[in-house]
C-alpha positions, -999 to +999 in steps of 0.1 A: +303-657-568+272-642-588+249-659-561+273-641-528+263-612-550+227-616-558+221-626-518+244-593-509+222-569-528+189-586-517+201-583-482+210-543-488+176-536-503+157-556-475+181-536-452+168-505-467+135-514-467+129-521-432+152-490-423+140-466-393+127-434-411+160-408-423+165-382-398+168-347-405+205-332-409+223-324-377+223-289-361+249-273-342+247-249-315+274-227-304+276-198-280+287-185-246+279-193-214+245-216-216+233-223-247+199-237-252+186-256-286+149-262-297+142-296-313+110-306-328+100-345-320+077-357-345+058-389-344+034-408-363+005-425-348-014-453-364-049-463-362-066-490-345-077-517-363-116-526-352-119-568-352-154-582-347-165-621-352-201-619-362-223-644-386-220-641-419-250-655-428-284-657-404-315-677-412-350-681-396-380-704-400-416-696-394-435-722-385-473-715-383-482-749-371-458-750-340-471-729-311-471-694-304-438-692-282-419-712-309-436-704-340-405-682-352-370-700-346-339-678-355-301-684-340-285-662-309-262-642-328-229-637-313-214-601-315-175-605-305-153-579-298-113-586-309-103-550-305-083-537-279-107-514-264-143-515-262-166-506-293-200-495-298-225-522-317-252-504-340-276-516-362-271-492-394-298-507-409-326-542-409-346-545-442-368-563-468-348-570-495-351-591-532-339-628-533-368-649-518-397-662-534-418-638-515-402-602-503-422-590-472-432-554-465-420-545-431-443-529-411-445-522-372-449-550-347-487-536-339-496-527-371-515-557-373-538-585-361-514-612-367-529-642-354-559-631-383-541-623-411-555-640-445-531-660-472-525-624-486-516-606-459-494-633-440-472-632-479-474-595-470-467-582-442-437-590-412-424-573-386-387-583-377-367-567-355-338-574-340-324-568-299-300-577-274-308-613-261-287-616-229-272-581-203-240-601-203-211-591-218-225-557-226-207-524-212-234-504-190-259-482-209-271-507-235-305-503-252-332-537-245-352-522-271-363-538-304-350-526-334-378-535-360-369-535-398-400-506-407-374-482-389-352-465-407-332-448-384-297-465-375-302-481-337-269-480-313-279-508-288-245-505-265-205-513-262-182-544-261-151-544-240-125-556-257-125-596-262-159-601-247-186-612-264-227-600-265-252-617-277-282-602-299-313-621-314-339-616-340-379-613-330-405-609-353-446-606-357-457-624-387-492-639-399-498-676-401-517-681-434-494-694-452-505-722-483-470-735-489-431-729-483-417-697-490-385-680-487-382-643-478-347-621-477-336-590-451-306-572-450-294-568-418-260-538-415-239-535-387-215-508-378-190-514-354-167-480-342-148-473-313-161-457-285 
């Protein structure tokens, strides 16, 4: 008996929980002939939740002994749109940040020589920047330029449609001096909002 009970009120509350919102009292209208009555319709509208699949984590390697067209080696990264309607991709912010045995000071890509950098200056100075890789996938407008990390300024570079997904890259200009193996850190902020 106690557990027909206990299932009873546990059915009641859930009941209650889940229960379309109260409406508002009834009204009557009365009168001759026709008789006309004003009734407000509320209604609540929720936001859309923004879903996007992007790394967690990105890595690159410079390798000053490789040749120049593959001396820095960083992944595609993948930019997926879940949302139901298309969003706009923008890179808040790319920058040097604590963490590595060296922390770089970003500069422009032709601030410098970078083939004749010296051992200081290669441990110095890098210019990473980040772009869109490949046109497909991305809505029509998108930005091909390089976002390097020495700008401050946030950088839309386009829109997803929903499910598709664009792909984005890192580039960078960097010296080759370089008398052992280092580690460096950047920050790299995305802001995804609807368009």
């Amino acid at each position: 008996m106690k557990k027909v009970l206990l299932m009873t009120a546990a059915v009641m509350l859930l009941l209650i929980a889940t229960a379309v919102p109260a409406l508002a009292d009834d009204s009557t209208t009365t009168g001759d002939g026709d008789v006309s009555a004003t009734v407000p319709v509320e209604g609540t509208i929720e936001a859309l939740t923004i879903s996007v699949t992007h790394p967690a984590t990105l890595a690159y390697t410079i390798d000053p002994n490789a040749d120049e067209a593959n001396d820095f080696i960083a992944p595609i990264i993948p930019i997926t749109n879940n949302t139901k309607v298309p969003v706009n991709v923008t890179v808040q912010s790319l920058a040097s940040s604590a963490g590595g045995t060296l922390q770089f000071t970003d500069v422009a890509d032709d601030a410098k020589d970078w083939t004749n950098l010296n051992l200081a200056d290669s441990k110095t100075y890098l210019a990473l920047g980040i772009q869109i890789q490949s046109v497909f996938g991305w809505s029509a407008g998108f930005d091909l330029d390089t976002h390097y990390a020495v700008d401050l300024s946030s950088q839309l570079f386009g829109s997803l449609p929903a499910n598709t997904t664009g792909e984005m890259s890192l580039v960078a200009n960097h010296g080759l001096a370089f008398d052992q193996s280092y580690t460096a850190m950047h920050t790299l902020i995305f802001m995804f909002n609807l368009v």
